[in-house]
N, C-alpha and C positions, 0 to 999 in steps of 0.2 A: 154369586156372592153368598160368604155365610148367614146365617140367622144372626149370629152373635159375630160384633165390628168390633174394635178395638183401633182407636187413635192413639198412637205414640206422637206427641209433639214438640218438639223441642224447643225453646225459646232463646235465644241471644241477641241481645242488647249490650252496647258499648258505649256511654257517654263521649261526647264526644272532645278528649284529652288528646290534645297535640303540641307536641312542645318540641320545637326543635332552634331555638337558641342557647338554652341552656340543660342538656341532657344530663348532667351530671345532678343540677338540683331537683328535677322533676323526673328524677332517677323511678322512685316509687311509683309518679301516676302513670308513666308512659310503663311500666311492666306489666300492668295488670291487663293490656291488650296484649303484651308480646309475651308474657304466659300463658295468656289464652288462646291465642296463635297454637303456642308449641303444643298444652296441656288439649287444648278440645279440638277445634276447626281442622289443622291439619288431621291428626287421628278420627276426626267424624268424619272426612271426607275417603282418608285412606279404607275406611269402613264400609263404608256406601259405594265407593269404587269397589270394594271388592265382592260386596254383594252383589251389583250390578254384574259382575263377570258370571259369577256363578250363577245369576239369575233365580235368586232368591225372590221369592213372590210375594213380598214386605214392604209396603210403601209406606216411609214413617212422611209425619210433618214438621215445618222449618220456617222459623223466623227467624230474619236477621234485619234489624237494623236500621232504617239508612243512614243514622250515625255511624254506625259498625261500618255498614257498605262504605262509605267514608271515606273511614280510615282505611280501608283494609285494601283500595284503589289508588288510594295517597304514595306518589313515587317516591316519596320521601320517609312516608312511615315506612316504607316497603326496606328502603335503604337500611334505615335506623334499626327494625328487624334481625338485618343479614348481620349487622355489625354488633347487636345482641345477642345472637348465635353465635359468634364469632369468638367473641369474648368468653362465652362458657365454653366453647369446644379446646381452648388456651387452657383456662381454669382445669379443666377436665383433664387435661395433658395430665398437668401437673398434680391432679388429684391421684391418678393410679399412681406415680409415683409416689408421693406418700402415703396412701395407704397400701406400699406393695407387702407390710409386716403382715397384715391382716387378711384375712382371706374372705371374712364375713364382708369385712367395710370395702375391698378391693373388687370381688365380683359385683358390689352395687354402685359403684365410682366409674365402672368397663359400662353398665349399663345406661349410667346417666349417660356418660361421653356418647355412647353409642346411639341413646335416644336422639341428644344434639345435634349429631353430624347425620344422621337419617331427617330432624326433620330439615336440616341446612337442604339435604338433594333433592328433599321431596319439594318444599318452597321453592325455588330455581330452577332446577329441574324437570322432575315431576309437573307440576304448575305453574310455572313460568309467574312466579309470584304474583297471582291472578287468581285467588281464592274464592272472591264472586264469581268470575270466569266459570270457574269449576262447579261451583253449588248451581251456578243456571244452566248447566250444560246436563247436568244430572236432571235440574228440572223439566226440562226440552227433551229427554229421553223418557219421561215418567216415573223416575225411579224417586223421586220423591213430590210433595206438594208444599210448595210455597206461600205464605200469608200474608199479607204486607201488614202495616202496623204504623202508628203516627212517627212524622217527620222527626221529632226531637223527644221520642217518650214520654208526653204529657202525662198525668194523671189526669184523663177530662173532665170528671166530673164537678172538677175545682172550677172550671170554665163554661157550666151548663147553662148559665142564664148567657151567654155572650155567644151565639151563633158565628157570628163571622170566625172568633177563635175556634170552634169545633172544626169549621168548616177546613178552613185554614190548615189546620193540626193533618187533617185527613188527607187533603188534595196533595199537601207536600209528602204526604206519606207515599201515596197511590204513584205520584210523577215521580218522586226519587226509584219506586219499583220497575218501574214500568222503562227508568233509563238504565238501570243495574241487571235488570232479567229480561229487557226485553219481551215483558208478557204483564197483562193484565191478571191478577189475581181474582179467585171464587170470595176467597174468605179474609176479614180483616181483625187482628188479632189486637185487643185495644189493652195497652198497655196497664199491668198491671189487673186485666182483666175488671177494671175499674167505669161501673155499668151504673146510669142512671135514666130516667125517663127521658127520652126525646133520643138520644143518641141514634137510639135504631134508625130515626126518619135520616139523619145525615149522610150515615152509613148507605143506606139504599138509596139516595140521590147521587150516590156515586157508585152505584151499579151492582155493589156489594152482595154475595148470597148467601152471605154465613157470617156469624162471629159467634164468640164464646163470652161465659159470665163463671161465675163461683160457683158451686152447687146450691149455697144457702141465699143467692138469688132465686133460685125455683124453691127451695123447699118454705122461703117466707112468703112466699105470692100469696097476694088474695083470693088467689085462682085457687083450685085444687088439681096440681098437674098429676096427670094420671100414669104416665109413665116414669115418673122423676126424674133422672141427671140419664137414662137411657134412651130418651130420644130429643129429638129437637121440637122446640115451640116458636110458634112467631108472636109478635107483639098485635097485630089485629089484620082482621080481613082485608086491610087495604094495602098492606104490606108483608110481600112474599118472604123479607128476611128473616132467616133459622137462626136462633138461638142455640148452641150446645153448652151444657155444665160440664165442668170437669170434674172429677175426683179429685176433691180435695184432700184424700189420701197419702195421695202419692207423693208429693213432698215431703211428708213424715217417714213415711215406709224409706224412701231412698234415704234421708236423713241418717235415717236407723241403722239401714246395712252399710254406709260410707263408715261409721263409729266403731265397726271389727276393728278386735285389737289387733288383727292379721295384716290390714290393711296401712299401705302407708303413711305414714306421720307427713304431711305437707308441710306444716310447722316447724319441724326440724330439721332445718337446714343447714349447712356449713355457712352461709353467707351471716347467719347470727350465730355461729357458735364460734369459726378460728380468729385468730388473731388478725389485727386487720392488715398486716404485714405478709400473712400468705393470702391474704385477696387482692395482695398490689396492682399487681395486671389488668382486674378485675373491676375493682372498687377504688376509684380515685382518691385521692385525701381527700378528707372535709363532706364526703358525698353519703347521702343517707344509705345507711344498711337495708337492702334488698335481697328476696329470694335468688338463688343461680342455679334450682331444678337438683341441685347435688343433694339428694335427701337419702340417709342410709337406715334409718330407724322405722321401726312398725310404732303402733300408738302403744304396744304393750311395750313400748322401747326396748324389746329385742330387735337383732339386727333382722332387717327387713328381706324376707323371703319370697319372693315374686313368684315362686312356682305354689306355694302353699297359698297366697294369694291370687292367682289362678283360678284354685280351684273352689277357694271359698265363692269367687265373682260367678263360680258358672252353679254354685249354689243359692247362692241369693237370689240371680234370674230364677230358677226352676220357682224357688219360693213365691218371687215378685207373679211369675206367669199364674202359678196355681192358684193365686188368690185371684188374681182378675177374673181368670176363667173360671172360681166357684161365684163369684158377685155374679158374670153375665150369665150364668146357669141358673143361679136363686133368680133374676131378674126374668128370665125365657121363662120358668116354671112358673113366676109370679103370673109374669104376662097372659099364661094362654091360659090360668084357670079363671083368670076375670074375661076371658072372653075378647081377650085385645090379641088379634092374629099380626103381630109386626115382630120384626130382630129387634135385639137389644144390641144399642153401642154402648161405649163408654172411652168416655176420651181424657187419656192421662198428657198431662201436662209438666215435662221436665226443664226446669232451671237448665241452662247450659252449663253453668258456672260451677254445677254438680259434677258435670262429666270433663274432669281433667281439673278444673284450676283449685276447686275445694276436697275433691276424690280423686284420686292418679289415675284409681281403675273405673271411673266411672262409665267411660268409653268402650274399654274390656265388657262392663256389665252390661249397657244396653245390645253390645255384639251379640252375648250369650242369649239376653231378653229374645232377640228376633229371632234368634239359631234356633230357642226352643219354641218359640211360635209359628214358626215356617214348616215345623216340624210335625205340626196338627191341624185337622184336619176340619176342626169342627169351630174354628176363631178365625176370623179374617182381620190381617192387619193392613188399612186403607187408609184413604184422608176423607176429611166430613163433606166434601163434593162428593167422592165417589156413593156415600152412605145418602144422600141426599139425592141423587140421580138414582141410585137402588127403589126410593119411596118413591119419585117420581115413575117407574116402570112397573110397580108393585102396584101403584095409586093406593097407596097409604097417607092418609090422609095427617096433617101436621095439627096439634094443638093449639088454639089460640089462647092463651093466656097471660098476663102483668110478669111482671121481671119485677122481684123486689131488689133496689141498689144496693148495691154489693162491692167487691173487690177479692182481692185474694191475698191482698199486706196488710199487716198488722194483726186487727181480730175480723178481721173479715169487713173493714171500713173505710182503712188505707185513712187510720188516725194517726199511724206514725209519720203522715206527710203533711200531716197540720197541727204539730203543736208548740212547746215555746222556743226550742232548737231551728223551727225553719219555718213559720210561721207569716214571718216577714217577707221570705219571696215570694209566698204567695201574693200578698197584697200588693209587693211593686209591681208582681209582672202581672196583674189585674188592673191596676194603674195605666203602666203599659200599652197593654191588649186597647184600653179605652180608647188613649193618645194613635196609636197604629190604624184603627180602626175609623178614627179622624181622618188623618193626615192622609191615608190609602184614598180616601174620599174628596179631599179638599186638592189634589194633584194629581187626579187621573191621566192627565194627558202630559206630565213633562216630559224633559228631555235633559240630558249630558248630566251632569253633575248630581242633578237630582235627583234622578231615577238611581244612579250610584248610589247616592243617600239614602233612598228610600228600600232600595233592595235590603243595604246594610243592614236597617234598621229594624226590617222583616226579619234579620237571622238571630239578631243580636235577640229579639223578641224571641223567638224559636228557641234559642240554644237556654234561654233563662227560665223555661220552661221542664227544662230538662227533669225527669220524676230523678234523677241519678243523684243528682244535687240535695233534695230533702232527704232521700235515704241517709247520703253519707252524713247529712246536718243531724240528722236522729240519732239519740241517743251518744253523743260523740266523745264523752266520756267513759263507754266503755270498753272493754279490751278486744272487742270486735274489731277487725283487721280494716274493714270495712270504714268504722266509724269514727276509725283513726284520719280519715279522710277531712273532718267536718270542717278545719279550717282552711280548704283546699277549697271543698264547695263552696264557703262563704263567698269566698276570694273571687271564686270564680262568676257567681250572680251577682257580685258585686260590680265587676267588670262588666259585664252584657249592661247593668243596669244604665253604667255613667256613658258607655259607649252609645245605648239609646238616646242619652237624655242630651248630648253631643250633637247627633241626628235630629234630634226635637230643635233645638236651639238654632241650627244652623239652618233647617227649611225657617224659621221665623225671621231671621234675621238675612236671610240668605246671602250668606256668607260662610267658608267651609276652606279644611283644610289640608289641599288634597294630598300634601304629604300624610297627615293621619289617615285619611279614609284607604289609601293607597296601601299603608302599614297595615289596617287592621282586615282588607279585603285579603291578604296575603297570608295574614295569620290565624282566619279564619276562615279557609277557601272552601268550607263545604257548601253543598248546591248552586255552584256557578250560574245555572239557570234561573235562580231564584228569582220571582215577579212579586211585586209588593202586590199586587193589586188581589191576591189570595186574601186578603182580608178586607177587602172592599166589601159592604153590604150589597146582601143581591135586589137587584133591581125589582 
């Protein structure tokens, strides 16, 4: 193994939006999974399959979900998918024909269509629309490393005085993995990267041997860590669990080269620009205006040149690599004149939602990223077990030192998830969490209807927890695509809320109504397996 590691990780996350009563009005929420379908997961996987062939010697890292898993298992989302495909490979028809005047707008209209009906074969075909399937199958070859992550992407820190919720948040995490990959994971990757004292002890009572925090959780410790965000630290001698920082970096940097004005315009779309008479087929009456992937413009709003785009992505990699590799150069040079004999890592941390659904080429860029790292000789690209197994054979010994709490949203506090936009769900599902934490207690041992109750009322807790819900509630006045969400989100903790307090009322009274409970087990079918007794205090 090199002296100098390099973690590529990638993160996705998918609140957990299912709507399949009325696809017309919840047009918007149900696309931003089946954009992400088309725009990332398919294309990262055609990626990683193809490096695996070639046997490219690049092991990047992968979070997904079990929200995401979820959906993305759902024989119904699956459906709703193909018939979203569907619908744009029509559109697409009829797009080369009208733009056959143009020869700019017509070779990028032959493209769209052609993207479409590739990923229709690759979904179906290819994978047997079995997308988990394929990311563990990759996993179970080693061609990448997997991290599990909390059950409904909590922000924990919001719930650090309440044990049983931590605990809770994690075990669902760890059992939803463990039924989607069929494997136990090294490392757990805490949403939002959202780090406060105690977590670590949760984390390693569930077997845990890595997670990750912000950088300027190490660089404010009361400690003086001596390696900085280039190696790992544990929180005390009593506990083996590694700490890694990420580069906080690297979210700007990719930011920066997604903004070429070479690069395509995501925003400009035909589905907001024709008249809504040539989206007929497309777009029902009365049904909100959504993306359809048919984007012919660059951000300089020239027409969009995909080979010149190319070649900028396989320059922006060269750029992105060069800078890593002078930081872990400054970092080794730092290292061995203070007399500290160890490799330097550094582990970048990628948004999904970069690679394909907010950047086209973002997927193009990280191919290039590994192309030009596989390419040298003196960086290894691994995951933090393998770097952690490295010190363990080296007997490099690990630092012990404080985690100052951290995050990686907002200014580095993740205050954009508690202020007067969304504020409030913290305090019901606090509320909540208390009442759950009862009631888990007070009916350990039922049976038939109750334990239906009680599971429900565990999801319903769970799903209103969701960190997806305060994002879109933040700032939701402004013209972030994003935050255009916010009275979706309302709607939606507003729902978990009365459906819990439904659950509350009806173990009091015992009395319930199993056509509702029946309804909303239906309409909220994720973790079948779900046990209330996750939140039971430990004995």
């Amino acid at each position: 193994m090199s002296s100098k590691n390099l973690v590529l990780l990638v993160v996705a996350h998918q609140a957990y939006i299912r709507h399949t009563d009325d696809e017309n009005k919840y047009g918007r929420e149900n696309d931003i999974l089946f954009s992400s379908i088309s725009g990332t997961y398919i294309p990262l996987l055609n990626m990683l399959n193809g490096f695996s062939e070639r046997k490219i010697g690049c092991k990047i890292s992968l979070v997904l979900s079990p929200t995401l898993c979820s959906l993305l298992v759902d024989p119904v989302v699956q459906g709703q998918y193909v018939s979203w495909l569907e619908r744009r490979i029509a559109l697409g028809k009829k797009e080369v024909v009208r733009c056959a005047g143009d020869e700019g707008l017509l070779r990028n209209a032959r493209a769209s269509l052609g993207k479409a009906e590739r990923d229709l074969h690759d979904f179906c075909d290819v994978y047997g629309m079995d997308l988990v399937g394929a990311f563990s199958a990759l996993s179970e070859a080693g061609e990448i490393e997997l991290l599990a992550t909390c059950g409904t992407y909590a922000y924990l820190p919001h719930y650090a005085d309440l044990p049983e919720v931590l605990n809770a948040q994690v075990e669902t995490g760890l059992y939803a993995h463990r039924r989607f990959f069929n494997s136990l994971p090294d490392g757990f990757y805490l949403p939002y990267l959202g780090y406060c004292s105690g977590i670590e002890n949760v984390l390693r009572s569930y077997g845990m041997n890595y997670s990750l925090v912000d950088n300027h959780g190490f660089f404010f410790s009361s400690d003086k860590i001596e390696k900085g965000i280039f190696a790992p630290v544990r929180c005390s001698k009593m506990n083996p669990l590694a700490f890694f920082a990420q580069d906080s970096d690297v979210s700007g940097e990719i930011s920066a080269f997604s903004m070429n004005p070479c690069y395509k315009d995501v925003s400009d779309d035909i589905g907001f620009e024709l008249p809504s008479g040539d989206l007929a087929e497309f777009l029902p009456e009365g049904a909100a205006r959504i993306p359809t992937g048919f984007q012919y413009r660059a951000r300089s709003s020239a027409v969009y040149d995909a080979e010149e785009a190319c070649r900028q992505c396989a320059a922006d990699a060269e750029a992105f690599v060069s800078e890593k590799a002078a930081k872990l150069r400054e970092a080794e040079l730092m290292l061995c004149s203070e007399g500290k004999n160890s490799s330097a890592s550094l582990v970048c941390t990628i948004p999904a939602d970069m690679l394909g659904r907010n950047w086209a080429e973002g997927v193009d860029f990280l191919s290039d990223v590994i192309e030009s790292l596989s390419s040298r000789q003196d960086i290894s690209v691994c995951g933090c077990s393998d770097i952690l197994r490295s010190m363990r054979r080296e007997k490099q010994e690990i630092q012990i030192a404080s985690i100052y709490p951290c995050a990686d949203t907002g200014d580095g506090f993740a205050e954009n998830h508690l202020d007067n936009s969304n504020a409030w769900m913290v305090r019901y599902a606090r509320k909540m969490c208390e009442r759950m934490i009862d009631i888990s207690d007070r009916f350990p041992n039922d049976t038939g209807l109750k334990i239906r109750l009680l599971n429900l009322g565990a999801k319903e807790l769970l799903l209103s927890q969701s960190g997806e819900w305060a994002e879109m509630a933040h700032d939701s006045d402004s013209d972030d695509d994003e935050a255009s969400f916010g009275e979706y989100a309302a709607s939606r903790v507003e729902e978990c809320i009365k459906s819990f307090i439904i659950v509350y009322d009806s173990l009091g009274s015992n009395t319930v109504s199993t056509e509702w409970l029946t309804n909303l087990e239906r309409k909220h079918n994720l973790f079948p397996w779900m046990n209330f007794r996750i939140f039971s205090p430990k004995k």
